[in-house]
N, CA and C atoms as a LAMMPS dump frame, in Angstrom:
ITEM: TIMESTEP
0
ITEM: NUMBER OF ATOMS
372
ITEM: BOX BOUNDS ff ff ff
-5.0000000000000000e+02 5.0000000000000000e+02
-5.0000000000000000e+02 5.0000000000000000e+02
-5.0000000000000000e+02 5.0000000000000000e+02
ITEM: ATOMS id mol type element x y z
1 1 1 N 0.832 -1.193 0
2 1 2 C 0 0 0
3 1 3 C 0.865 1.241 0
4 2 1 N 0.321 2.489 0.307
5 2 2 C 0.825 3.517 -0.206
6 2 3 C 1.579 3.694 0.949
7 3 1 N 2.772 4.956 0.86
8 3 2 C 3.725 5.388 2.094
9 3 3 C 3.018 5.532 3.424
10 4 1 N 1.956 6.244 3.524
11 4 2 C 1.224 6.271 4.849
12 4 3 C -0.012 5.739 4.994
13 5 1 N 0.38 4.249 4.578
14 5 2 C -0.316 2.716 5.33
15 5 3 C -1.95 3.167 4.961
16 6 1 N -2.31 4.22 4.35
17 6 2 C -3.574 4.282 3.68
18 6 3 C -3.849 3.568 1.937
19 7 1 N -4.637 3.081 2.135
20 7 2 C -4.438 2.316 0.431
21 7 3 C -4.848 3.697 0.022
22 8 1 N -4.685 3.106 -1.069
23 8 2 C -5.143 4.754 -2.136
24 8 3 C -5.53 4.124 -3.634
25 9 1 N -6.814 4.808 -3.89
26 9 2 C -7.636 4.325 -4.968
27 9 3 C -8.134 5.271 -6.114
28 10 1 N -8.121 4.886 -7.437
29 10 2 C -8.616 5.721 -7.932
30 10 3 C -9.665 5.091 -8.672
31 11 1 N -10.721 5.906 -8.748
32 11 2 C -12.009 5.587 -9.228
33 11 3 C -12.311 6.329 -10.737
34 12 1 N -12.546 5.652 -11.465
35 12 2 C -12.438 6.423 -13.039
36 12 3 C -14.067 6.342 -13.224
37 13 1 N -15.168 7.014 -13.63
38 13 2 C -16.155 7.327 -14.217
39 13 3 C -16.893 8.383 -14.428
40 14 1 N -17.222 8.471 -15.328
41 14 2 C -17.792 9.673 -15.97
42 14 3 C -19.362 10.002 -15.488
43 15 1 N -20.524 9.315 -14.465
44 15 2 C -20.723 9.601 -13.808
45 15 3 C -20.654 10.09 -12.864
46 16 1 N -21.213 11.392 -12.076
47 16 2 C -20.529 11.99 -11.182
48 16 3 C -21.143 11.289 -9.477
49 17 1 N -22.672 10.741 -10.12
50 17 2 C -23.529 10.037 -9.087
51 17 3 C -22.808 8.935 -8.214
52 18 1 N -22.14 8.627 -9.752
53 18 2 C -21.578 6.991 -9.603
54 18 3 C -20.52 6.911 -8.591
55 19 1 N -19.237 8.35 -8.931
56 19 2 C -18.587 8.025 -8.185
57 19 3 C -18.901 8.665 -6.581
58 20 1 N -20.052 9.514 -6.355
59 20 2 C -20.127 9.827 -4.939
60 20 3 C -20.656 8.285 -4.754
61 21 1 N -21.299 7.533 -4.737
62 21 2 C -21.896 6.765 -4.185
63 21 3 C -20.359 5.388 -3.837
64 22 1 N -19.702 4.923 -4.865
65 22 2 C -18.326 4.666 -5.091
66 22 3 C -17.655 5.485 -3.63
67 23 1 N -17.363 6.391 -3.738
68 23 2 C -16.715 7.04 -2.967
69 23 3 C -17.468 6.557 -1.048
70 24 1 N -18.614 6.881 -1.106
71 24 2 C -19.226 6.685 0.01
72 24 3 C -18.952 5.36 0.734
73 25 1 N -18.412 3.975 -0.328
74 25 2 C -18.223 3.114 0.253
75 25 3 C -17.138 3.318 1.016
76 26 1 N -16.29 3.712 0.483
77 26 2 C -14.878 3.544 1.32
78 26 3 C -14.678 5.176 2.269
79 27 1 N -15.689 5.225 2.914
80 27 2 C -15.055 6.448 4.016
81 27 3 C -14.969 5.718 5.115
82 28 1 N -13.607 6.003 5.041
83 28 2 C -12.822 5.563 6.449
84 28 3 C -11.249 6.078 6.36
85 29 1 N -11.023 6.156 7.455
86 29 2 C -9.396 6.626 7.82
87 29 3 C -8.686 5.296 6.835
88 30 1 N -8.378 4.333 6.596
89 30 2 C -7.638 3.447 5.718
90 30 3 C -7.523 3.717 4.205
91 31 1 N -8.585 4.451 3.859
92 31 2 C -8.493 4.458 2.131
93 31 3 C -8.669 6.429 1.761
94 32 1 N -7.536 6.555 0.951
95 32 2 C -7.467 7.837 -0.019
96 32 3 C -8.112 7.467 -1.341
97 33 1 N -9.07 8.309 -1.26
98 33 2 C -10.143 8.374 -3.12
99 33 3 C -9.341 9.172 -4.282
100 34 1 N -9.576 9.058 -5.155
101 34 2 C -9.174 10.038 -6.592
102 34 3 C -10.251 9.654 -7.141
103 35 1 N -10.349 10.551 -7.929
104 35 2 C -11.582 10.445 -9.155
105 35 3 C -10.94 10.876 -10.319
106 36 1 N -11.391 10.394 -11.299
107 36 2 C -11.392 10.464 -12.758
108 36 3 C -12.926 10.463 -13.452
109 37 1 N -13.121 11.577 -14.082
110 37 2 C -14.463 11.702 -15.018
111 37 3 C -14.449 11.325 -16.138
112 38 1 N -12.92 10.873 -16.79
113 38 2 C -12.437 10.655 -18.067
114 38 3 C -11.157 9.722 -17.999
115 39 1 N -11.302 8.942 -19.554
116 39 2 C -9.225 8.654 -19.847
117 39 3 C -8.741 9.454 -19.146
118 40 1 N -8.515 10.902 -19.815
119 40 2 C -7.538 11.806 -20.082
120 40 3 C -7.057 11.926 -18.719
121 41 1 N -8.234 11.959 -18.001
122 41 2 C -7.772 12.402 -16.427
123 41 3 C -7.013 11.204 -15.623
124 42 1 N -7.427 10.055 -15.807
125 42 2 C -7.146 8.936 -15.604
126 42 3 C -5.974 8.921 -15.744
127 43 1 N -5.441 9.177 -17.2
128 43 2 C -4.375 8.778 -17.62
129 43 3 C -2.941 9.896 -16.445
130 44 1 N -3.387 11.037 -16.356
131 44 2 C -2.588 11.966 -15.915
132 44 3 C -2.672 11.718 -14.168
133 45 1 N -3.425 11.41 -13.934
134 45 2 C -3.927 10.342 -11.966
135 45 3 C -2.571 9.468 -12.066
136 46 1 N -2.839 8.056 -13.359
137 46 2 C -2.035 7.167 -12.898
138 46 3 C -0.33 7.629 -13.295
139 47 1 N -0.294 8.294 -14.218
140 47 2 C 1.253 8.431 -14.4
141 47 3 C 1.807 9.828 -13.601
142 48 1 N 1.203 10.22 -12.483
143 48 2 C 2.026 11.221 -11.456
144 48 3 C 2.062 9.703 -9.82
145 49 1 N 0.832 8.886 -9.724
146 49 2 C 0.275 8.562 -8.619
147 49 3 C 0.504 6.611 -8.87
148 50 1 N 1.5 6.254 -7.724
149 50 2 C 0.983 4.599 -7.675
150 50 3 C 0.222 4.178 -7.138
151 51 1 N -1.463 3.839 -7.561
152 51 2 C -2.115 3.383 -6.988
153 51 3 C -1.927 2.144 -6.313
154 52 1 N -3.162 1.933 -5.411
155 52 2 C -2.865 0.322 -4.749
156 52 3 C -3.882 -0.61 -5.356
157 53 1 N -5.336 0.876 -6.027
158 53 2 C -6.343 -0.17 -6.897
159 53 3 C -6.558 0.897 -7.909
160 54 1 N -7.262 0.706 -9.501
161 54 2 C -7.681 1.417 -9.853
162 54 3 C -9.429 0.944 -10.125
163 55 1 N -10.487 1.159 -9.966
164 55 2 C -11.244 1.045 -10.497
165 55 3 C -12.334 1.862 -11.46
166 56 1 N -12.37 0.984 -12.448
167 56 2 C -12.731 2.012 -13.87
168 56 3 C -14.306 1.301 -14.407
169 57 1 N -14.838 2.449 -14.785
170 57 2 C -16.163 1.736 -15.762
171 57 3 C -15.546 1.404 -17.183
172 58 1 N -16.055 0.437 -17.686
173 58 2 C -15.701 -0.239 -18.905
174 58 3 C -15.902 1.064 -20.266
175 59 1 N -16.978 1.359 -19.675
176 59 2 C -17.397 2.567 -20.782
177 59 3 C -16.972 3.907 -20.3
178 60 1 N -16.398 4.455 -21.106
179 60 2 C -15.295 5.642 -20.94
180 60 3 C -15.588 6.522 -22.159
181 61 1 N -15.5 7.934 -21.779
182 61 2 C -15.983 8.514 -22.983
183 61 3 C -15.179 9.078 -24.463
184 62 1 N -13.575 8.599 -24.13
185 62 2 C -13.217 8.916 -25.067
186 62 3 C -12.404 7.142 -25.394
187 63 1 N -11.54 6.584 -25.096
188 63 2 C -10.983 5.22 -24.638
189 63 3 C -11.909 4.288 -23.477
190 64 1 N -12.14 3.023 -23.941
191 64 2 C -12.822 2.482 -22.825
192 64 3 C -12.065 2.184 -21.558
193 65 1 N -12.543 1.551 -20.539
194 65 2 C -11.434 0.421 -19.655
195 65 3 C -10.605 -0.26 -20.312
196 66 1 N -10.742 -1.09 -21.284
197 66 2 C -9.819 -1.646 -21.824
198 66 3 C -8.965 -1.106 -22.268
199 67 1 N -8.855 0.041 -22.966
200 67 2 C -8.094 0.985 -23.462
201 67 3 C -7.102 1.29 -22.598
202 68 1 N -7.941 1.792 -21.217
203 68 2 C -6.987 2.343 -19.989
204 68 3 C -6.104 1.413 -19.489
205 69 1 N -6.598 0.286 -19.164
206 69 2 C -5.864 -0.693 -18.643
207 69 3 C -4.494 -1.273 -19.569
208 70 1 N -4.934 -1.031 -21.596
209 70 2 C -3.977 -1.313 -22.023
210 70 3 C -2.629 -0.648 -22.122
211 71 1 N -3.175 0.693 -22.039
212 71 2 C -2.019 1.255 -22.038
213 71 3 C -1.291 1.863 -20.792
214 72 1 N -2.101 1.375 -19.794
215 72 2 C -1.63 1.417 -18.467
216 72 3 C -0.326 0.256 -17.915
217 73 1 N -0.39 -0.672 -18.863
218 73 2 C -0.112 -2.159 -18.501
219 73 3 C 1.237 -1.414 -19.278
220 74 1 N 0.859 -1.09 -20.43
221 74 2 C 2.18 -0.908 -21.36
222 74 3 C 3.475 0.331 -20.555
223 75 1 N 2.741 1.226 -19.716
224 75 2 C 3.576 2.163 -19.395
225 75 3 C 4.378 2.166 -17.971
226 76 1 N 3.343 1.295 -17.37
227 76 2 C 4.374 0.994 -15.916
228 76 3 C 3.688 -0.694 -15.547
229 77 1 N 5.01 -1.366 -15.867
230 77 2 C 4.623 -2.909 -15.946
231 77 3 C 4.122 -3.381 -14.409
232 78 1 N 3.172 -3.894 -14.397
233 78 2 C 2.171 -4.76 -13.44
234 78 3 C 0.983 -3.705 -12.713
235 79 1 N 0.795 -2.402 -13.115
236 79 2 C -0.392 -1.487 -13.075
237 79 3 C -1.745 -2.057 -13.567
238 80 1 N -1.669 -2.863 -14.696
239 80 2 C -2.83 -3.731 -14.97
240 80 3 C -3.45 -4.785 -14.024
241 81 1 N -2.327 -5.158 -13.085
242 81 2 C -2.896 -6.11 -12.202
243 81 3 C -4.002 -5.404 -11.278
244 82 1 N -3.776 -4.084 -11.125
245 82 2 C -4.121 -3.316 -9.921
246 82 3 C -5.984 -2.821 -10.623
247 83 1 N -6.894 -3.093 -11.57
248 83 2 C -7.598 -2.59 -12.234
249 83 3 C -8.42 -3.685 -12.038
250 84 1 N -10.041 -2.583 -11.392
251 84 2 C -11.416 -3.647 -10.907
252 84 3 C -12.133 -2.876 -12.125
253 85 1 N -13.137 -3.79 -12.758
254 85 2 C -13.962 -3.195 -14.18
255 85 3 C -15.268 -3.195 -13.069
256 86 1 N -16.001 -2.002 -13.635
257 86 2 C -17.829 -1.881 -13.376
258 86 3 C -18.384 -2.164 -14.783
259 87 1 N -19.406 -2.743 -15.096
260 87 2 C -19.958 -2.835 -15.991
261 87 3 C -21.836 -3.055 -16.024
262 88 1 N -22.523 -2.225 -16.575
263 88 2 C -23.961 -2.704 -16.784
264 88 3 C -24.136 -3.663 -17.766
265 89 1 N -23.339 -4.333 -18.556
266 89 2 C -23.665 -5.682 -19.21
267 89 3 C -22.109 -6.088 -19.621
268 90 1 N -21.692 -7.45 -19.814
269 90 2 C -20.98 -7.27 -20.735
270 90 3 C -21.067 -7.88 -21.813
271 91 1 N -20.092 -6.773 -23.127
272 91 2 C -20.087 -7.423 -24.423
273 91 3 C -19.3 -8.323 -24.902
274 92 1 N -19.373 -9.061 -25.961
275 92 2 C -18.308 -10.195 -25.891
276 92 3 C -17.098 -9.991 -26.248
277 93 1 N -16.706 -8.528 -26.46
278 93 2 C -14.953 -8.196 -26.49
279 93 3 C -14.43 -8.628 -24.973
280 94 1 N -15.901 -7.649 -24.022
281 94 2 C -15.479 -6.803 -22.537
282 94 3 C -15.232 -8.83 -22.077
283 95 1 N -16.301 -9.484 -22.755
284 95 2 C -16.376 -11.092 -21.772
285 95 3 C -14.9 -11.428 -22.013
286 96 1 N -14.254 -11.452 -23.11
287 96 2 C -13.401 -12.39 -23.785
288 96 3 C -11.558 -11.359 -22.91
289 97 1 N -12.112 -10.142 -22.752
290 97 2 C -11.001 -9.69 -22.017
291 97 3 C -11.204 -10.147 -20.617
292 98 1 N -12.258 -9.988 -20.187
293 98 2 C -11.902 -10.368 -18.325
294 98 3 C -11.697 -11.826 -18.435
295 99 1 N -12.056 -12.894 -19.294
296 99 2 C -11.616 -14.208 -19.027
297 99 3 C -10.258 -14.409 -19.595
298 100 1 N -9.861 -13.371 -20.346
299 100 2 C -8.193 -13.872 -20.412
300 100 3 C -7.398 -13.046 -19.571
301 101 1 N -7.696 -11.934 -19.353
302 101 2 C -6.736 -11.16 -18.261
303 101 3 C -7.08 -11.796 -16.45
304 102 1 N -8.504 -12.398 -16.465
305 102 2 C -8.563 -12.404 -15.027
306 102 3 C -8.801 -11.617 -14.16
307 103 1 N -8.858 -10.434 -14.406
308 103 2 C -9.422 -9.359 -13.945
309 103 3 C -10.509 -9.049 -13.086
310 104 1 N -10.5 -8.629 -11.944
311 104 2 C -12.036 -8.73 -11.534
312 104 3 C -12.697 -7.705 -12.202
313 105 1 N -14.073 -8.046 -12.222
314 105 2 C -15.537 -7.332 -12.839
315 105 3 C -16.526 -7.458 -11.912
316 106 1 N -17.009 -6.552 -12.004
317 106 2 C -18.835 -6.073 -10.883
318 106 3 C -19.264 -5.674 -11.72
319 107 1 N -20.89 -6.128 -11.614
320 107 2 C -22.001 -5.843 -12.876
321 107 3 C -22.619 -4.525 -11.627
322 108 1 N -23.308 -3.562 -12.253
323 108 2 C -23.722 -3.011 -11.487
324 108 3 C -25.512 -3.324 -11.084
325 109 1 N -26.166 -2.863 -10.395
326 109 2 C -25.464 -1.86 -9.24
327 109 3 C -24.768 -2.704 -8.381
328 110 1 N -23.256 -2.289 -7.827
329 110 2 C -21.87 -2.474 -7.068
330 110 3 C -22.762 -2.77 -6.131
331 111 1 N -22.456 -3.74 -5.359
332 111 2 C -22.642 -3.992 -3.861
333 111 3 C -21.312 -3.856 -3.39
334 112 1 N -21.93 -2.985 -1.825
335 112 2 C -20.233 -3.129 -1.094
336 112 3 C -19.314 -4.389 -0.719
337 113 1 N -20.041 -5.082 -0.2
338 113 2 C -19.089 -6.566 0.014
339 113 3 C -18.628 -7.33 -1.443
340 114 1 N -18.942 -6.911 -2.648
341 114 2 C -18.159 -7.949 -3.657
342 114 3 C -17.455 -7.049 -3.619
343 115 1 N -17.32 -4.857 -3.744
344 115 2 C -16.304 -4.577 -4.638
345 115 3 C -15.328 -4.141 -3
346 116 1 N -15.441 -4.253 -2.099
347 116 2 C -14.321 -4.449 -0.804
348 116 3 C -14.039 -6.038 -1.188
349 117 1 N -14.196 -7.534 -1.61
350 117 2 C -13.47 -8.058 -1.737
351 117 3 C -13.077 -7.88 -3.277
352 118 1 N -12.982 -7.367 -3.99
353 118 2 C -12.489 -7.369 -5.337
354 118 3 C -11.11 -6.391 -4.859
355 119 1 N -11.313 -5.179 -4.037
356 119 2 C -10.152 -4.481 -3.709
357 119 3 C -9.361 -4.956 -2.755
358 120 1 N -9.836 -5.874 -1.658
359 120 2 C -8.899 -6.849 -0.849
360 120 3 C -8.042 -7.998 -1.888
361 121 1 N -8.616 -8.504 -3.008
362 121 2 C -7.985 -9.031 -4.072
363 121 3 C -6.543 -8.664 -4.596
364 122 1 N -7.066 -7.691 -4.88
365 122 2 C -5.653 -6.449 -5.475
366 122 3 C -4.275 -6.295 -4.81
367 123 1 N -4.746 -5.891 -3.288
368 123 2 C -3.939 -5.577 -2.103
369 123 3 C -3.658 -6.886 -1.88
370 124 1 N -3.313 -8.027 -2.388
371 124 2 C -3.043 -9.315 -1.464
372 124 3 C -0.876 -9.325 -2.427
């Protein structure tokens, strides 16, 4: 985890609902939030910041999740491990990537106990 024993997370979606409610799960002294409304922002979060998780909606408004994660993977090696997908369905690109990367995925609406163990996952 991060230097001062707080994990630290960043949450990518372009909902703003999505991520207060996202956010609301994890208030507590143990976890630091970031938000991302976009890639772009995303992209400029993960290459100043080492996260301990990232979690992203699949659908992104300029690059999807997959996108992020690919070129996340490409720019600082094992950052892809660190990436939980949200999704309201998936399609059979989004199926055929989480069964070969392994990746965890939450269909929404997120319940707190799958996506606290999807981020206890990460941190192991």
């Amino acid at each position: 985890m991060g230097e001062d024993s707080r994990r630290r997370l960043l949450v990518v979606c372009s909902e703003t609902n999505e991520q207060e409610i996202l956010g609301s799960f994890f208030k507590d002294d143990k976890t630091q939030l970031d938000f991302a409304l976009n890639d772009a922002e995303a992209q400029k979060l993960l290459s100043e910041t080492d996260y301990d998780a990232v979690i992203t909606d699949h659908l992104l408004p300029e690059i999807d999740g997959i996108g992020l994660y690919m070129s996340n993977s490409r720019i600082k090696h094992g950052n892809g491990e660190k990436f939980i997908f949200l999704t309201s369905k998936l399609t059979g690109i989004q199926e055929k990537f989480i069964n070969l990367t392994g990746r965890p995925h939450l269909m929404r609406p997120v319940s707190l106990p799958l996506l606290e163990r999807a981020v206890s996952r990460i941190l192991k």
